[in-house]
C-alpha angles and dihedrals in degrees: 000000000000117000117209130193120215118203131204132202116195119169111182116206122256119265118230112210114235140192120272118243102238104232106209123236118283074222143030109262112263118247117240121276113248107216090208090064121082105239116241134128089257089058087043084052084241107142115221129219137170128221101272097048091056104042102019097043087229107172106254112288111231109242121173114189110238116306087232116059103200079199092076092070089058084065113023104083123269106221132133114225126291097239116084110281091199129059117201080198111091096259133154116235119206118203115201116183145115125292099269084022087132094253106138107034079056089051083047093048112040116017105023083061082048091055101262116159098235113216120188131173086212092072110025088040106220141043096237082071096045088059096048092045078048097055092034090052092050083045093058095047091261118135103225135212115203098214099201139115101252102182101181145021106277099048081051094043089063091062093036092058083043082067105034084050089055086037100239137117137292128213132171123208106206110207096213102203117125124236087264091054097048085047084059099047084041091055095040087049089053095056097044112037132045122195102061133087111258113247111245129232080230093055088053096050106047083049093067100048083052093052117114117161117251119248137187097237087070082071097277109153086196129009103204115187104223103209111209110263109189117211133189110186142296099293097024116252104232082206093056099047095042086048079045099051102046126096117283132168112177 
C-alpha cells in the first residue's frame, strides 16, 4: 500500500482596518436625571394619556396629585419648641390636636418618662372620667397631661377649671399637623399597626368643623405648637420609612 501526503498552501489577504459608520440612536439620549427634581413624565416632558383619552379621543381628565407630600417633613425641619416642655413645678397639659396628629406617641415619649400622669378618654372612655383621673392626679402631687383631642374651647375649659380649682397652671400643646397630614398618619397607622380602632374620614372630619384655635385668654399659662415628627422605630425600620413617605391619599 502506498501512502501519499497531500499539501496544501493557503495564503488569506490582508485586512485593512477601516472606520466605523456611525449608526445614529433608535432615541434621542436621555438627559440626565436631576436629583433635585421629583421624577415623573411631566418633569421628563413626556406627555401622559389613558386609555380613553388615546383611543377613545376622551378631553383630558383633571388630576391633582394629594394636597399633603409626606415627602416635606423629610425637609422642614423636626424640632420641638424652644421653651421648656417640662415643667419640674405640679401643672396640667393639655394636648389639641387631630386624631393621628401624633399626640400621644409625643405624651409616651417625652412627658410620661418625665412623670406625667397620662389621661386619656380612649381608655377611660369618657370625659367625665377624665375629669375626675385629672382632679384625683393634682390631688396626689402628679402633674397630669390630658391626652385628647380638645378641639374647641368647652371640652378645654373643663381641664382648665380643673387647674384653676388645684391652683396650678395650665399649658396646651397644640399638635400642629392638617386634616391631610393626620389622613396620612390614620391610613399609615392602619398598615402598619393592629389593635387599635381605624381612624374614620368622618372623625376627621368632624373634627375639623369642631376645630377652633386655642387661645390664652381661655385660661392657657403657655400655648406650645407641637410640629409632627414621624418615627419608625429604634433603630429606624427602612420598610417602614420608605411605606411613610409615598404618596397616600386616603
Amino acid at each position: 500500500m502506498v501512502s501519499i501526503s497531500v499539501v496544501f498552501s493557503v495564503s488569506f489577504p490582508t485586512l485593512v482596518p477601516c472606520e466605523e459608520e456611525e449608526v445614529p440612536p433608535i432615541c434621542p439620549p436621555v438627559p440626565p436625571v436631576d436629583p433635585s427634581v421629583p421624577s415623573s413624565l411631566s418633569t421628563r416632558g413626556l406627555r401622559f394619556l389613558t386609555p380613553e383619552e388615546k383611543f377613545l379621543g376622551w378631553a383630558p381628565a383633571p388630576f391633582d396629585l394629594p394636597a399633603f407630600d409626606p415627602r416635606d417633613l423629610d425637609k422642614a425641619p423636626q424640632e420641638l419648641p424652644e421653651a421648656e416642655l417640662v415643667s419640674d413645678r405640679l401643672e396640667v397639659l393639655l394636648t389639641v390636636g387631630f386624631p393621628g396628629a401624633g399626640k400621644s406617641t409625643f405624651v409616651k415619649r417625652h412627658l410620661i418618662p418625665a412623670g406625667y400622669e397620662h389621661v386619656n378618654r380612649d381608655t377611660l372612655g369618657s370625659w367625665q372620667r377624665c375629669v375626675s383621673a385629672c382632679s384625683a392626679a393634682l390631688a396626689r402631687g402628679r402633674a397630669v397631661v390630658v391626652d385628647n383631642t380638645n378641639p374647641d374651647p368647652e371640652s378645654r375649659q373643663r381641664f382648665v377649671s380643673c387647674a384653676r380649682e388645684a391652683a396650678v397652671p395650665c399649658r396646651c400643646l397644640q399638635f400642629t399637623a392638617n386634616l391631610e397630614q393626620a389622613r396620612h398618619n390614620c391610613r399609615f397607622r392602619d398598615m402598619t399597626q393592629s389593635g387599635h380602632v381605624p381612624v374614620t374620614d368622618a372623625v376627621l372630619f368632624s373634627y375639623k368643623k369642631q376645630f377652633v384655635a386655642p387661645d390664652l385668654s381661655e385660661g392657657f399659662s403657655q400655648i406650645l405648637q407641637i410640629p409632627f415628627v414621624p418615627h419608625f422605630g429604634d433603630p429606624p425600620d427602612p420598610q417602614r420609612r420608605r411605606l411613610f413617605f409615598q404618596f397616600s391619599d386616603g
